[in-house]
N, C-alpha and C positions, 0 to 999 in steps of 0.2 A: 732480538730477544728483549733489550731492554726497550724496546719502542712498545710490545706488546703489554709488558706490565703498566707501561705509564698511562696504554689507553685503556688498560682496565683499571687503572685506579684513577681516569677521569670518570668513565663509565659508572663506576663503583660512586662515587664520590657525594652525592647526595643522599644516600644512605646512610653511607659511612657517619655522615653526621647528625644522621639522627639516631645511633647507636648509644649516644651518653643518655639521650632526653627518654630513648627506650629503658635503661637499666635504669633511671629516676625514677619512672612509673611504678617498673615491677618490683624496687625496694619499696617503694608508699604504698603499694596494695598488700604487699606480703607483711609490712608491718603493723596497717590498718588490720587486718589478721589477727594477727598476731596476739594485738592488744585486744580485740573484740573478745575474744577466747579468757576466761581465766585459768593461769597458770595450776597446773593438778597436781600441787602438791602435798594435797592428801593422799594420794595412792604411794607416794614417795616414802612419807614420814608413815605410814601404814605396813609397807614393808619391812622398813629399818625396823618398826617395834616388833614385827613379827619374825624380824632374824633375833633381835637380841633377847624375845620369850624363848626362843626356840633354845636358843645358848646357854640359854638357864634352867630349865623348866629339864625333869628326866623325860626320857621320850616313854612315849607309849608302846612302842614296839620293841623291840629286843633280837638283834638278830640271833640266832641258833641259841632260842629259848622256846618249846613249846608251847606255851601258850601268851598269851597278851599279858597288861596288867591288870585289864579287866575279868580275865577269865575267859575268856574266847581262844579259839583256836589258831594257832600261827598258821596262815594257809601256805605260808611261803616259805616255811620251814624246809623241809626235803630240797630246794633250789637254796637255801641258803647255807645248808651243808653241805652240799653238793659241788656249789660254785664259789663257795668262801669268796673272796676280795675280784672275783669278777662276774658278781650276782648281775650288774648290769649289762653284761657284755652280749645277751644273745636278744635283742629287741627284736619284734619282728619285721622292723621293716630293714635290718641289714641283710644282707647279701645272702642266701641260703646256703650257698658253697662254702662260703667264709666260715659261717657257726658250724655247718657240719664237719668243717675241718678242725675247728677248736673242739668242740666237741669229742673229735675223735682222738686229739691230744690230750685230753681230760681223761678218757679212757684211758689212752696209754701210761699216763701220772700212775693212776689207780691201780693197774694190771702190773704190781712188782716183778712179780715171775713171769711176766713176756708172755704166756700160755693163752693169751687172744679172751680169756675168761677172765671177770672176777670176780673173786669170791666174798663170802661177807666178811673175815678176818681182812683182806685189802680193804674191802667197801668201810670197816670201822675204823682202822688207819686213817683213811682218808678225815673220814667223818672228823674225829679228832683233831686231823690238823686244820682242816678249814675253821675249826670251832675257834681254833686258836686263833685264827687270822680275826678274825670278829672280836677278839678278845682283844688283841694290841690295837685295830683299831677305833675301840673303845677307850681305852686306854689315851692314845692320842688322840680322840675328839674332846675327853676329859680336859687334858692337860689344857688347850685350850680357853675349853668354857670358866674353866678354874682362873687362869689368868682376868678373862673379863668381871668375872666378883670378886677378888682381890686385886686392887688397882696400886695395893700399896707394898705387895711384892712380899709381904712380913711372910707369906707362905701357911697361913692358916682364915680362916671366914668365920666370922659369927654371922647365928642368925637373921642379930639385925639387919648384917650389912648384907648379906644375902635377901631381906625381905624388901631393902629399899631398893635393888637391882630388880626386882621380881614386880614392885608396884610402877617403878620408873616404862617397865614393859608394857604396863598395863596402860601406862598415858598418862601415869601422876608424876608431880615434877619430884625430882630426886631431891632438894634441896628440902620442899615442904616436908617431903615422909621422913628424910632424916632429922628435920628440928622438929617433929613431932611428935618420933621415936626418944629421941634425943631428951625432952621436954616431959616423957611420958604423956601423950594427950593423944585422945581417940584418932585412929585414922577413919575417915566417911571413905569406905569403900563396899561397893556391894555386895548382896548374898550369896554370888554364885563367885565374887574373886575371893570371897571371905573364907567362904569352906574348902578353895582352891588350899589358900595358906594354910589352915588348921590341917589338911592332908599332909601339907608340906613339910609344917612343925612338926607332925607327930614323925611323919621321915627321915626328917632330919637329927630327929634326937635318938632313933634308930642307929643311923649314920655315925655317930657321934660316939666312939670306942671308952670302955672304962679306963680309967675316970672320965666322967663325963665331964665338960668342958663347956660345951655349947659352940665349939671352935672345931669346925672339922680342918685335918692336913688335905693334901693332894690325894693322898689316900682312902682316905673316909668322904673326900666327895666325890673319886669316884664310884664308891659303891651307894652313895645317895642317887645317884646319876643314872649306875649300872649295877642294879642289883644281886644280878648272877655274877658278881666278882665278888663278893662274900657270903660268907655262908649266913652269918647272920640276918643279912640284909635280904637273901634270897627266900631265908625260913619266914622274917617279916613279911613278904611279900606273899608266901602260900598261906599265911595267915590272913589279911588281906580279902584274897581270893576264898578262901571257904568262908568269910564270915560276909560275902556278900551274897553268896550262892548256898549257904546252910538257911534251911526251913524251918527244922525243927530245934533249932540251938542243939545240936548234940558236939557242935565242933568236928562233924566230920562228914561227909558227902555220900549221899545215895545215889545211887544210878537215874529215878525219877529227880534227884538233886540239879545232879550234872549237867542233865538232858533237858533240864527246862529252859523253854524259850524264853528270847529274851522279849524285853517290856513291849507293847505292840501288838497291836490285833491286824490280824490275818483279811488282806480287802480282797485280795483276787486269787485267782490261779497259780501266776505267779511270785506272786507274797508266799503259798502253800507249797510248793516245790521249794522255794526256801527255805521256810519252814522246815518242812519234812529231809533234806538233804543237813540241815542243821543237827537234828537230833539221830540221824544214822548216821554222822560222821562221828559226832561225840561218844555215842553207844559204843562204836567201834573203838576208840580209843581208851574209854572208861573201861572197859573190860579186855580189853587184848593188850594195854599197855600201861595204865595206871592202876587198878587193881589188882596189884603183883599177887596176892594169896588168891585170888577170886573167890573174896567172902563175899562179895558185893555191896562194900563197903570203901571207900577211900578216905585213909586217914588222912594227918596234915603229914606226918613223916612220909607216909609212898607219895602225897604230891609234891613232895620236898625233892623224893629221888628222883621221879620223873623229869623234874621241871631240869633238876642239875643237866647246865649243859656241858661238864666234865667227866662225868658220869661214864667210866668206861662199857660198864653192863648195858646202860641205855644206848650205846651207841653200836653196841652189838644186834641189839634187838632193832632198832632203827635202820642196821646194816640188810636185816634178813628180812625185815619191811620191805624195805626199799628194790633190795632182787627180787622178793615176791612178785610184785606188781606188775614186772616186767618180763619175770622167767617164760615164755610160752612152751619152752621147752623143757621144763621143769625138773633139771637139772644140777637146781640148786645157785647157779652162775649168773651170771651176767657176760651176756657174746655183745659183739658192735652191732648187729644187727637191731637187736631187743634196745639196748640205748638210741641208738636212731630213731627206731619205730616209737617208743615214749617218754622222746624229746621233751615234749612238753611239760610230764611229771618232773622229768628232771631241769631244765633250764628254763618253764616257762613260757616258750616260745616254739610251734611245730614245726619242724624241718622237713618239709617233703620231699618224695623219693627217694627214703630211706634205706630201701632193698638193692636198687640201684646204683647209688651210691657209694657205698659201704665199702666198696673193692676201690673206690679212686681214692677215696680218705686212707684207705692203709694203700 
């Protein structure tokens, strides 16, 4: 035995020794490389600025709020009150079994009284507490973001020091915008970051509880941040919204209001099916949900109520929406089957062999 290894590592042995002169080579090419290439650390420092805009800046979207801040329609609403704090959990490329199982424990949550149906008293329950779940975490992405613009713990933010967080995102050095501000002297920032901040101030001084201060707490920025957690900041915001979308200055929204397209001309087929699925889904909403008297008129108070995603009335009517869609049996309910079948409405994601199914998940 040991005679065998010696002649394979006489056998071996000229190799062997060119094994150091091989790993020299391949470190001197891999570094010749290495250095030919310059390091990409723009895409690095392009990230970083665009987590810590993100950390600052209130988001555009709003979960279980129906509409955007723009005015458009939350498509993802019905899945975001549906599936509260595990909106991401039905992608489609997991497991089909998997979701139709969660899925069918979702029903089970919802269905209090075990009776295999639910009704839209459970379906508005539900509604309610996933809103809430969107609500705490808000709450704690606040808390958060709050810490990054108060670096000095005092527990309240001025403007200022909120504006030089907001330009430092934008790629100015923090140090110049603070002795600028500091100094009173012009910041050179462009036309589109400029009216960014003028949006911001006028937000913020919203945000900003009597007496005013110019100093929001933990509290006042979260509702700078998350509108639907005050009422004030929510009503600023359906102000907002009709004063971008009112034609005629009357301060309140008409149905041709509503239903106008947005900026952009129409190039093909496709653009027009957009189009056209744009202004029937809004029609539908304008008059089956936000024009509570149907004058066909919407003031800023009904889009105040709509928008509240507290709103126990709205959540009843969102609850009878939502069975609507699905009832085939028109019965009023919601069976396993019917949730199966439009999966989709509800999670997002289609689950097929729905009918089949149905009997292994319960």
């Amino acid at each position: 035995m040991v005679w065998s290894w010696v002649a394979m590592a006489s056998r071996w042995g000229p190799l062997v020794g060119l094994a150091p002169r091989c790993l020299w080579l391949l470190g001197a090419v891999l570094l010749m490389d290495a250095s030919a290439r310059p390091a990409n650390h723009s895409s690095t420092r392009e990230r970083a600025a665009n987590r810590e805009e993100n950390e600052i800046l209130p988001p555009d979207h709003l979960n279980g709020v129906k509409l955007e801040m723009d005015g458009h329609l939350n498509r993802g609403f019905h899945q975001e009150v549906f599936l509260g704090k595990d909106l991401g959990g039905f992608e489609e490329d997991v497991e089909p079994r998997r979701s139709r199982r969660k899925l069918m424990v979702i029903f089970s949550k919802v269905d209090v009284n075990t009776d295999r149906k639910i009704s839209a008293k459970e379906m508005q329950r539900w509604i309610m507490e996933k809103t809430a779940e969107h609500f705490q975490e808000a709450m704690e992405e606040s808390k958060t973001h709050f810490r990054a613009v108060d670096p000095d713990g005092d527990g309240h933010v001025s403007w200022d020091e909120y504006k030089v967080k907001f330009l430092a995102s934008k790629g100015h050095s923090e140090k110049e915008v603070a002795d600028a501000i500091r100094l009173n002297e012009e910041l050179k920032v462009d036309e589109e970051t400029q009216e960014v901040l003028e949006n911001l101030r006028d937000r913020w001084y919203q945000a900003d509880s009597p007496p005013a201060d110019l100093l929001l707490t933990e509290e006042e920025f979260l509702s700078f941040l998350h509108p639907e957690h005050s009422r004030g900041m929510l009503r600023f915001m359906v102000k907002e919204i009709v004063r971008d979308l009112d034609q005629d200055g009357d301060k309140q929204l008409s149905l041709p209001e509503f239903v106008s397209l947005p900026v952009g001309t129409v190039e093909n087929q496709q653009g027009q099916d957009i189009d056209d699925n744009w202004v029937k889904d809004r029609k539908k909403e304008f008059e089956e949900l936000i024009d509570s008297n149907h004058d066909g008129i919407v003031t800023a108070e009904e889009l105040e109520s709509y928008m509240d995603p507290m709103n126990e009335y709205n959540a009843l009517n969102e609850a009878k929406q939502m069975i609507a869609v699905a009832d085939e049996n028109q019965n009023h309910h919601l069976e396993p089957e019917e949730v199966l079948k439009y999966s989709e409405f509800f999670t997002g994601s289609k689950l097929v062999d729905y009918a089949r199914s149905v009997h292994e998940e319960f």
